[in-house]
Structures are given as C-alpha cells and as structure tokens.
C-alpha positions as CSV (number, residue, x, y, z in Angstrom):
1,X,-110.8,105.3,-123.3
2,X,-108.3,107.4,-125.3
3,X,-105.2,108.0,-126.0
4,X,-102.7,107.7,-123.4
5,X,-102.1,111.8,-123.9
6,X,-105.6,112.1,-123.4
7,X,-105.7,110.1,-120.1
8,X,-102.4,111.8,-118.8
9,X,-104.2,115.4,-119.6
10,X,-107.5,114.2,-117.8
11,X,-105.0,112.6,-114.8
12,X,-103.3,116.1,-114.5
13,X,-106.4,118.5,-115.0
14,X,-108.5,115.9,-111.9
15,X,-105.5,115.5,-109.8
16,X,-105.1,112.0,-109.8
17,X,-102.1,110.6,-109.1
18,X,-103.5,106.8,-109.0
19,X,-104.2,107.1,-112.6
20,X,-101.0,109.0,-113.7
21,X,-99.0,105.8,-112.1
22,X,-100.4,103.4,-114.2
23,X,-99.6,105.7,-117.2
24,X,-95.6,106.1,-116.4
25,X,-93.4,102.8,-116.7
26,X,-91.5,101.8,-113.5
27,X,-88.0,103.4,-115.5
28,X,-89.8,106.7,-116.7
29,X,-87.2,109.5,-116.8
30,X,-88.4,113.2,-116.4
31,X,-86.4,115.7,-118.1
32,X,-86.9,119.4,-116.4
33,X,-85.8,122.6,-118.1
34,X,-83.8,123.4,-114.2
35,X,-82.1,120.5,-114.0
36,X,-79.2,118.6,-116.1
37,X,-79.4,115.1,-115.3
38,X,-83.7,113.5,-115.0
39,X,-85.4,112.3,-112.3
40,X,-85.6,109.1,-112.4
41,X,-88.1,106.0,-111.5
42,X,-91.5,106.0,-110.9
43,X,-91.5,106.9,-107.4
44,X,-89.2,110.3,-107.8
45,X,-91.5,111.0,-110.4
46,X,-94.8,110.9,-109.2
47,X,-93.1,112.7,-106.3
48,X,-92.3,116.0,-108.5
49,X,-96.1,115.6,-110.0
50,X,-97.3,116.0,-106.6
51,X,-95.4,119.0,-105.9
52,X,-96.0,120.5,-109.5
53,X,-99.7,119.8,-109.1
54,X,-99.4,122.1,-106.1
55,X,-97.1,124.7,-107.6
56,X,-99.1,125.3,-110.9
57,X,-101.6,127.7,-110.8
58,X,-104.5,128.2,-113.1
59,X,-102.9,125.4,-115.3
60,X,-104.3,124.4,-118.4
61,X,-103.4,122.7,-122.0
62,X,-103.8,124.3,-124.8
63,X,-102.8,122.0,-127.6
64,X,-101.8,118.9,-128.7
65,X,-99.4,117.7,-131.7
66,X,-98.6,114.1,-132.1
67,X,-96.0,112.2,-134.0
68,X,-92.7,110.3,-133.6
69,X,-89.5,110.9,-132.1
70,X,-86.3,109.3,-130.6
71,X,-86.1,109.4,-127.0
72,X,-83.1,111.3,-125.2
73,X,-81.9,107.5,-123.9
74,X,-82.7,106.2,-127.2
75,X,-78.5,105.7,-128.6
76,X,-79.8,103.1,-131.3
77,X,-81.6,106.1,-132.9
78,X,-84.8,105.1,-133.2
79,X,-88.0,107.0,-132.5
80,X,-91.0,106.1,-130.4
81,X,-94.6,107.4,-130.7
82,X,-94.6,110.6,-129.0
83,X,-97.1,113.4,-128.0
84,X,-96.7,117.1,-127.4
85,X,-98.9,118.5,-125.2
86,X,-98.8,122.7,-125.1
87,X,-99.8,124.3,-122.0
88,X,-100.3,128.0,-120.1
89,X,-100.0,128.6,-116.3
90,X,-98.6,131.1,-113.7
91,X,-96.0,130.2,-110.5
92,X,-95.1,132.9,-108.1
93,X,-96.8,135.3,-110.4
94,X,-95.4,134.6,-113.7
95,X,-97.1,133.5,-116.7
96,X,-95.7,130.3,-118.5
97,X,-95.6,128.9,-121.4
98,X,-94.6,125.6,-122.0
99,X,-94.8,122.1,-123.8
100,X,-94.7,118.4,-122.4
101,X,-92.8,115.8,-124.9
102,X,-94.7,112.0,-123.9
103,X,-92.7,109.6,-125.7
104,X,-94.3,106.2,-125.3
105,X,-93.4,102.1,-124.9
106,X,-95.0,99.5,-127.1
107,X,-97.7,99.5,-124.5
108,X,-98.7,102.7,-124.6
109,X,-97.1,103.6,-121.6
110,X,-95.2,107.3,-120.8
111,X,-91.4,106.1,-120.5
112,X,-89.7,110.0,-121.2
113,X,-90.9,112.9,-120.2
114,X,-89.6,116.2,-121.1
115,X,-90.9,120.1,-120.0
116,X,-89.3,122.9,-121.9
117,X,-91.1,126.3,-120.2
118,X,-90.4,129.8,-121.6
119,X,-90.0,133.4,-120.5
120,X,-86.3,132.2,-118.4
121,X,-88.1,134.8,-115.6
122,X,-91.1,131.8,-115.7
123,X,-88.1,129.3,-115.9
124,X,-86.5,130.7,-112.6
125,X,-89.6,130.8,-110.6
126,X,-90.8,127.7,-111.5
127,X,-87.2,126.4,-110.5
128,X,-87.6,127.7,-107.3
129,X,-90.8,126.7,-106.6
130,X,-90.5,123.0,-107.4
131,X,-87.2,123.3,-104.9
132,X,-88.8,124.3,-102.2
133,X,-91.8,121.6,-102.8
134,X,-89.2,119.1,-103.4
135,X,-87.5,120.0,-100.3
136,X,-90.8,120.0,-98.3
137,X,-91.8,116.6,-99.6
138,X,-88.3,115.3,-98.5
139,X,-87.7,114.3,-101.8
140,X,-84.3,116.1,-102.4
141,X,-81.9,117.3,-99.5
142,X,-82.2,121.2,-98.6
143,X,-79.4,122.9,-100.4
C-alpha cells in the first residue's frame, strides 16, 4: 500500500482526485508561495488540485526526504511526521523547481500542506496561472 507520500505521488502523477480526498483531513490547510493566508478545508483544496493538475505541465517528482517537523498551526511546538516531496515542471513556459512539505495526523493523513517554487519568474507565472484557473472554477471572485 505505501506510504501516504507514496499514495499522494501516485494520486497526483494518475490524476485522481477520489484518492487524493481520502489522503487530506477535512481541516487540511494549503500554504502557496502567492498567497499569505492558506486555503483552507477540504473542499477549497481539492478545488486548487484540480486546477494545478491542469496548469502543470510535464510535472514530475524528483525526490523524496522524510522526517519530522512542526506544522505552521502547530503553536504548542511540536512536530508531526512530515515528507518532502521535490519536484520539476513548466507553467506558461517556465521551468520550476519546487518542493511539497506533507505534514501528517496520527492517521496518516495530509493535514498541512506547503509549496515553496523557485525561479520568482516561475513563481509569477505559476501565480497567474492558478488565478485564472481559480477564477474559472468559480473558486475565488475575479479580481
């Protein structure tokens, strides 16, 4: 069965949303590097996968690293099992670089998620991009 990283990878690289809604808890928060506060709740979430499941192109991980650390709500400062997961990809013709922080509940499930993506030109079109899918989904108001 694997790890829950391992199922979350699989979820992502098969496009199955089914399976990566088992894997979040109802409360998950997703922390994006273009936006301050996270998106919260299952719903939202899943929401922004489909649209960055449609915005990615040629996405793909390229590493794993797996460990401990405390969670960005965590203010008792404990740390939960965690999982980095290091990936490559282009939007809009960039090529980015990037890494997804899992940080797990004591069933396994993903309750944080963070992205942190690098050239800031990558950064910028991936901002963009996810807007306009956002937008298009009716997720988020236009601006």
């Amino acid at each position: 069965m694997g790890t829950t990283a391992d199922r979350f990878k699989a979820a992502v690289e098969a496009r199955e949303m089914g399976v990566l809604e088992e894997l979040f808890t109802e409360d998950i928060r997703f922390y994006s590097p273009v936006k301050f506060t996270p998106f919260e709740g299952r719903p939202m979430v899943l929401g922004l996968f489909g649209v960055l499941l449609r915005t990615f192109e040629d996405f793909r991980y390229v590493g794993e690293l797996t460990g401990s650390a405390q969670t960005a709500a965590g203010a008792d400062g404990g740390s939960v099992d965690s999982a980095v997961l290091i990936f490559r990809a282009t939007v809009r013709g960039k090529q980015i670089h990037g890494m997804d922080l899992l940080q797990f509940d004591e069933a396994g499930r993903i309750k944080e998620f963070t992205v942190m993506v690098r050239p800031q030109s990558a950064v910028h079109a991936l901002g963009e991009a996810v807007l306009d899918g956002l937008v298009e989904d009716g997720l988020v108001p236009q601006p």
